[in-house]
C-alpha positions in Angstrom: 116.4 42.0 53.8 113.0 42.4 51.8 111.3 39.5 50.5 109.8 39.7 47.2 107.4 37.6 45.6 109.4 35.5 43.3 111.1 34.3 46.7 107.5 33.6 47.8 106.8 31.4 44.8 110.3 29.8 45.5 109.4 29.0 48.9 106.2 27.5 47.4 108.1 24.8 45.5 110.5 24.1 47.5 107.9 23.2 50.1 106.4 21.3 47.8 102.7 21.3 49.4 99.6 18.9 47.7 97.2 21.8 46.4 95.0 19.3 45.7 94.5 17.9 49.8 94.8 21.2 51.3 92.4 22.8 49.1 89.8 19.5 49.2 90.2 18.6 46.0 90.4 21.8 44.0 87.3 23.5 45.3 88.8 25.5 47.5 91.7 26.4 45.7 90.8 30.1 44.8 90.9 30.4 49.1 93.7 28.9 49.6 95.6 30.8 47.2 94.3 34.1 48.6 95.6 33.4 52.0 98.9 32.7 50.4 99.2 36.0 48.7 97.2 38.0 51.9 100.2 36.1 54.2 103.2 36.0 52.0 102.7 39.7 50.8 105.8 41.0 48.1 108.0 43.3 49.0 107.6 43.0 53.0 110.3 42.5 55.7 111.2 39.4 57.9 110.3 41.7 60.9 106.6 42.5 59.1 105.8 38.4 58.1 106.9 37.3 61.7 104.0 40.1 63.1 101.6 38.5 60.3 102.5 35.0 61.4 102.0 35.9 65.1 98.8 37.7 64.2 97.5 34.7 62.4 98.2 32.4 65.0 96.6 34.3 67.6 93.7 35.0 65.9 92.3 31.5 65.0 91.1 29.1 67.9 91.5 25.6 66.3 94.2 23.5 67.5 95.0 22.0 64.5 95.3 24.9 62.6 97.1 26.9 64.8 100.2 24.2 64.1 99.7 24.2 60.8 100.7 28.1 61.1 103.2 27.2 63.5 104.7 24.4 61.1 104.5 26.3 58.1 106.1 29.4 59.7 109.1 26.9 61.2 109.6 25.9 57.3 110.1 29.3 56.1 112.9 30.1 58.7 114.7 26.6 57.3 114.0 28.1 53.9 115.4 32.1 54.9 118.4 29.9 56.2 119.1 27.7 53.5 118.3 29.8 50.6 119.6 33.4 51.5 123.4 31.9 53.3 122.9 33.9 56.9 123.6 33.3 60.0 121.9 31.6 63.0 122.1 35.1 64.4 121.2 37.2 61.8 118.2 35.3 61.1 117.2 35.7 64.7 117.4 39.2 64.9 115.9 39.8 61.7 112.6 37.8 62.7 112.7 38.8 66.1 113.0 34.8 67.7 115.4 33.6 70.6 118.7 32.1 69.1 118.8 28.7 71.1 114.5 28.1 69.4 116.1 28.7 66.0 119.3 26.6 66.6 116.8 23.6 67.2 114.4 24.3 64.5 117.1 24.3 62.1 118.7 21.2 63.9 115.8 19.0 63.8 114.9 19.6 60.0 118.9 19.5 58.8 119.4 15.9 60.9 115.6 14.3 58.8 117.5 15.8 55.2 121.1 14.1 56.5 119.9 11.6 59.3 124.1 10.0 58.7 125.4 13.3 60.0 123.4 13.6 62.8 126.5 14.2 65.5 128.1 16.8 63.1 125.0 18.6 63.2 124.0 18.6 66.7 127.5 19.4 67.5 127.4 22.6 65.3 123.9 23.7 66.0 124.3 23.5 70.1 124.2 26.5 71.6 125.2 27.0 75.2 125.5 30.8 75.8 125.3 34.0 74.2 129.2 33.9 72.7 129.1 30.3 71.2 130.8 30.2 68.0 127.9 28.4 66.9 125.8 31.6 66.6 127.7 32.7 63.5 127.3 29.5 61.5 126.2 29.8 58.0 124.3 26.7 55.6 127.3 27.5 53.3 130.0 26.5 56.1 128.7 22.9 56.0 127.6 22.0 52.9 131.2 20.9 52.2 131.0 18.4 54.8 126.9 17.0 54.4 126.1 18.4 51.1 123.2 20.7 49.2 120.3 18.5 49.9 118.3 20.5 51.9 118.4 23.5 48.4 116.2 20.9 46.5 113.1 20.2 48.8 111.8 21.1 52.2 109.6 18.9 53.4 109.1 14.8 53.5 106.7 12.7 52.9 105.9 11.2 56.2 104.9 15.1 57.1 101.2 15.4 57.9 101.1 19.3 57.5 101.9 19.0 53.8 98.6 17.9 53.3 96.2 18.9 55.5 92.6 20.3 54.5 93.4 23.4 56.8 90.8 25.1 53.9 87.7 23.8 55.5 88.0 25.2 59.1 85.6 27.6 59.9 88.0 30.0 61.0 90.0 30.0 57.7 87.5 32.4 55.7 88.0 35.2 58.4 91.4 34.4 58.6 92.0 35.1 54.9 89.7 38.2 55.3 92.5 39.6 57.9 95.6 39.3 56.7 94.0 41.0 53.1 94.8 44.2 55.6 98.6 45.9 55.3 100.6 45.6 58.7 99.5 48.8 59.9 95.8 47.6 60.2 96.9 44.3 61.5 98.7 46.2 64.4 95.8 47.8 65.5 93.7 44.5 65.2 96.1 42.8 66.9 95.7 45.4 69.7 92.5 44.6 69.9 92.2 41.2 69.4 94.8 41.6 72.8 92.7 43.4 74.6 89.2 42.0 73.7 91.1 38.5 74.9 92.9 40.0 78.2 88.6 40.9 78.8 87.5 38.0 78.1 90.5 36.2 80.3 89.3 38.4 83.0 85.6 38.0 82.8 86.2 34.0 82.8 88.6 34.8 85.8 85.9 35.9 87.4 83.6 34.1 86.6 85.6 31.1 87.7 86.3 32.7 91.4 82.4 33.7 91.9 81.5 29.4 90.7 84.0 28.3 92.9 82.9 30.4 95.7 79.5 29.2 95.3 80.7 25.2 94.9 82.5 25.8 98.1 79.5 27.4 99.9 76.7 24.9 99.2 79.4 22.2 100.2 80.0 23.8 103.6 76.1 24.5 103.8 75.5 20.7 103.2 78.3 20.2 105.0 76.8 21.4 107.9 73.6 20.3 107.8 74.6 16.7 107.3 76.8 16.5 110.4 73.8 18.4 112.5 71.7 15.4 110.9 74.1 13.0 111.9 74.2 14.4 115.2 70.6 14.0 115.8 71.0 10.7 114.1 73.6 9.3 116.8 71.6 11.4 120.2 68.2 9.1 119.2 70.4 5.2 118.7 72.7 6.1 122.3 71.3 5.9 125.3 72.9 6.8 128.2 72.3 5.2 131.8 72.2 8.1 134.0 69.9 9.7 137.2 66.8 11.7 135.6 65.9 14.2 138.4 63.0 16.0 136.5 59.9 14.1 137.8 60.6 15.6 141.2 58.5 17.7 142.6 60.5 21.0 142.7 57.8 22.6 144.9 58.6 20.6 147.7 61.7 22.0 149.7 63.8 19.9 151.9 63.1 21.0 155.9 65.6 20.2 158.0 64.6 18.7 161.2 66.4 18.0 164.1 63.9 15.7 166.7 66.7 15.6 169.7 66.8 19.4 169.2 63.2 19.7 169.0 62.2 18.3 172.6 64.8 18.2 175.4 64.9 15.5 177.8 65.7 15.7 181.1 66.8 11.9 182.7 68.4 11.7 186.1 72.0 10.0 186.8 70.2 6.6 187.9 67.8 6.5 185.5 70.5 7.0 183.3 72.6 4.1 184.6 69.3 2.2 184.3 69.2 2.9 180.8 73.2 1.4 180.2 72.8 -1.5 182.1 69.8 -3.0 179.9 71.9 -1.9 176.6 75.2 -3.8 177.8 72.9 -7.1 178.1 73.1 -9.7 175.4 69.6 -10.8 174.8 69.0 -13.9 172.7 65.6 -15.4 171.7 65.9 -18.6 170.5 63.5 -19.8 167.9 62.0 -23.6 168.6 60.4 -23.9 165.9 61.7 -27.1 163.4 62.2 -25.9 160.1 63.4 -27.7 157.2 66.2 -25.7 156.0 69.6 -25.4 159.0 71.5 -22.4 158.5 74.5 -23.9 159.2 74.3 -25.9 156.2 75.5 -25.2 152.5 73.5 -24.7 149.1 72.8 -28.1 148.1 72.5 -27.9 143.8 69.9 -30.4 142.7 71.3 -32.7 140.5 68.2 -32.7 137.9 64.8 -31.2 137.2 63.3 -33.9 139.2 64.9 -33.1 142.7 63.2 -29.9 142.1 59.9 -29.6 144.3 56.5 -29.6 142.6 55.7 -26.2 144.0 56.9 -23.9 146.7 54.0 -25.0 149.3 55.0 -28.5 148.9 58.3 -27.9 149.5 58.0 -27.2 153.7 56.2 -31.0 153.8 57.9 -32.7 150.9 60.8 -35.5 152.3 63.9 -36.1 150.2 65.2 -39.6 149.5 68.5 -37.7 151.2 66.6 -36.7 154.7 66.8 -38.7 157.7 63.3 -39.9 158.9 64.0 -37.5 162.4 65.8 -34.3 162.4 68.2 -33.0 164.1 71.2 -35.2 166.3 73.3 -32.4 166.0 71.7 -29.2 167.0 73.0 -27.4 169.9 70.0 -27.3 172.1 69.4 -26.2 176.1 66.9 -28.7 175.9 68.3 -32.0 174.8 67.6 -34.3 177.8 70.7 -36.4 176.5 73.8 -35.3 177.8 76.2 -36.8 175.3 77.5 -35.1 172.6 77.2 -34.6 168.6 80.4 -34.1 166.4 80.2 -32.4 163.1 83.0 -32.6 160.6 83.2 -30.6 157.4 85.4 -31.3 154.7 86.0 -30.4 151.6 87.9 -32.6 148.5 88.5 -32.2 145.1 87.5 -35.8 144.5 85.1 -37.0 146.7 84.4 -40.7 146.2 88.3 -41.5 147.1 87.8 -40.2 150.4 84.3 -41.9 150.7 86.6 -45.2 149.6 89.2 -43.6 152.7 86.0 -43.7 155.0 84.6 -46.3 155.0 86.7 -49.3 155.8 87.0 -47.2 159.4 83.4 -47.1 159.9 83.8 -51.7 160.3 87.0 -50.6 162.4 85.8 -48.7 164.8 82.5 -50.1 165.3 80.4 -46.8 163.9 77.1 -47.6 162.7 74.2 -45.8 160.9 72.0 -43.7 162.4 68.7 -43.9 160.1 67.6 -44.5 157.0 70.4 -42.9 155.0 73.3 -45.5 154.1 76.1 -44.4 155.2 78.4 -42.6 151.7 75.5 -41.9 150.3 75.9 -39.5 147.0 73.7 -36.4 147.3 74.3 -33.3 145.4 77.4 -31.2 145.9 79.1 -33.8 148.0 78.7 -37.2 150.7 76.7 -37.7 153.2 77.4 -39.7 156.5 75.1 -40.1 159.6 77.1 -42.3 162.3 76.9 -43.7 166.0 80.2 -44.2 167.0 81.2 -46.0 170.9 82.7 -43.3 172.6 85.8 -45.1 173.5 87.0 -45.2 169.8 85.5 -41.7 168.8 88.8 -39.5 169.3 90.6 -41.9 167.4 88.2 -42.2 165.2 87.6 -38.3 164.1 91.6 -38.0 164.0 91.6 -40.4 161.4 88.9 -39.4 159.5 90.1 -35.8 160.2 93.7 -37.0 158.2 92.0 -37.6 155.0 91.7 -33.9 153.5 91.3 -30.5 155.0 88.5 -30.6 157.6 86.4 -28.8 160.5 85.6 -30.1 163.4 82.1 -28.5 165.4 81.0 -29.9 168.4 77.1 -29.6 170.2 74.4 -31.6 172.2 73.1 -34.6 171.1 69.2 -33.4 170.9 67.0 -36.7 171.7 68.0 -39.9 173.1 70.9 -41.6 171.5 72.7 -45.2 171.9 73.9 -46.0 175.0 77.5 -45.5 174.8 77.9 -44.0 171.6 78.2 -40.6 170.3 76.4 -39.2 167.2 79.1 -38.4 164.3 77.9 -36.3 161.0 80.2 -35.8 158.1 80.1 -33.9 155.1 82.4 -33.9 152.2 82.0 -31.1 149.9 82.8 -31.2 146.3 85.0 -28.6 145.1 
């Protein structure tokens, strides 16, 4: 198959491009149509004007363009189909393409010339393998079933490439310039045009490993630094509570010294005896002196500011509106002349003023009485306070009562000082819990 250049011309028409778009309104005609003879050359083979098409695509760089080639070089395998009755396979080998990318070129533009026989087509243009049947199908085998249409024109008007200024891409005067060359030339430029871009590929390659290399280095670098930053950052804000040994004195060594070892001493078996006898003795030396605070006695909590002393001298002289006019009554002293005895009770309730209310209907029963100047179930703070004389005949019955009330403990000591005759001194407590 040799294509000469009245099919050229042919093919023209039949694609029916506007001259007048493409070559910007007429003034770039004379370029256009020199690219047209330099591509569509007479008298050349379909192997040759597939190596010029490749050769042209390859060698321009605009996107545009490049499918303009690609469209315009789809269209003439339509046309080589329609025009010249061969088959799918024929064509294919004759051009050089894969079957199953020719199949669905020639698919797509039959179904926009016979959009009603769309399923006929895509049924006889599907090829599954290597043997279809469909391989062998010619434009003349169904043109008794959809018609000739596709003779008279080959492209539509909704088509973009038909009318594109392809004429004033830079690229397109060089282009022109190369395919001027016979296919012989154009296989050696294409050669080189391989190789000069299989450099260039490589170059960018590397140049693309050594800038990655060197993003990924100053990120680890900064990396780096900024955690040893934050680090710093983090030891200065904590503080940790722990023993600091460096303001010792490191000259100064630790001596043992042993001072039993050191001196011997030499005692005999009675002074030794001497020696336990006056360890195994209890010694007690009782203080005399009258202090203001008992140890027996709790925390008292001040109710307000004002219960507060004035200062911490004043507090040794200072009286209370709580404090009996004579202290003590209850002490256990080896020196009270009186020989009668002072009861204690302690107790402790959760609400205090119904066991005061428990109290002190006994106190008219029993014939107790106070003692001073403190009424007795008088509020002080952290519990209630009472300071009783109570006959001795009614004070067992008396405490056992009282004693019923709530959870209570019972102390028992010489009265100190000279009490009623015939009574005993009583003190209780109730503690507010």
């Amino acid at each position: 198959m040799i294509f000469s250049e009245k099919d050229f011309q042919h093919f023209q028409t039949w694609l029916d491009l506007d001259i007048n778009s493409i070559t910007w309104e007429g003034r770039s005609s004379e370029s256009f149509f020199k690219f047209w003879k330099s591509l569509f050359k007479e008298e050349i083979s379909p192997s040759e004007m597939a190596q010029r098409f490749d050769f042209a695509r390859k060698y321009v760089k605009s996107g545009p363009l490049i499918s303009w080639l690609t469209w315009l070089y789809e269209k003439f395998l339509v046309y080589v189909f329609v025009n010249f009755d061969i088959s799918v396979r024929e064509l294919a080998l004759n051009f050089g393409v894969e079957e199953k990318y020719l199949s669905i070129v020639l698919r797509d533009h039959l179904i926009k010339v016979y959009p009603l026989y769309e399923d006929i087509i895509n049924e006889r243009f599907m090829i599954s393998n290597v043997r279809s049947e469909n391989l062998f199908i010619k434009y003349s085998d169904i043109t008794p079933i959809i018609g000739n249409e596709a003779d008279k024109k080959g492209s539509f008007e909704e088509e973009v490439f038909t009318k594109i200024e392809v004429t004033l891409y830079p690229e397109w005067s060089n282009l022109v310039k190369e395919l001027s060359k016979d296919i012989h030339s154009l296989k050696l430029d294409f050669e080189k045009l391989q190789k000069k871009g299989s450099f260039r590929n490589q170059v960018r390659f590397f140049q693309e490993v050594i800038l990655l290399l060197l993003f990924l280095s100053i990120f680890v670098f900064s990396m780096k630094n900024a955690n040893h930053w934050y680090e710093n950052y983090l030891v200065n804000k904590i503080t940790l509570f722990e023993p600091n040994f460096f303001w010792l004195d490191k000259s100064l060594t630790y001596q043992e010294q042993d001072l039993l070892a050191r001196d011997q001493i030499d005692l005999s078996n009675k002074e030794l005896e001497e020696l336990e006898r006056i360890e195994a003795q209890k010694v007690f030396n009782d203080d005399l002196t009258e202090t203001r605070y008992d140890p027996e006695s709790d925390v008292v909590v001040l109710s307000s500011i004002e219960d507060v002393p004035k200062s911490f001298l004043d507090a040794e002289t200072e009286q209370s509106q709580y404090e009996e006019n004579k202290k003590g009554g209850y002490r256990d002293s080896s020196y009270a002349p009186s020989k009668l005895k002072a009861y204690r009770v302690m107790m402790t309730s959760v609400d205090p003023e119904d066991m005061k209310n428990k109290i002190l209907p006994l106190l008219e029963r029993f014939g107790a009485s106070q003692v001073d100047n403190v009424k007795p179930g008088t509020e002080i703070p952290g519990g209630i306070y009472f300071n009783l004389y109570v006959p001795s005949t009614n004070l067992k019955e008396f405490i056992t009562r009282v004693s019923e009330f709530g959870d209570a403990t019972i102390f028992e000591s010489r009265s100190q000082g000279r009490d009623a005759p015939g009574k005993n001194r009583v003190f209780i407590w109730v503690k507010s819990i």
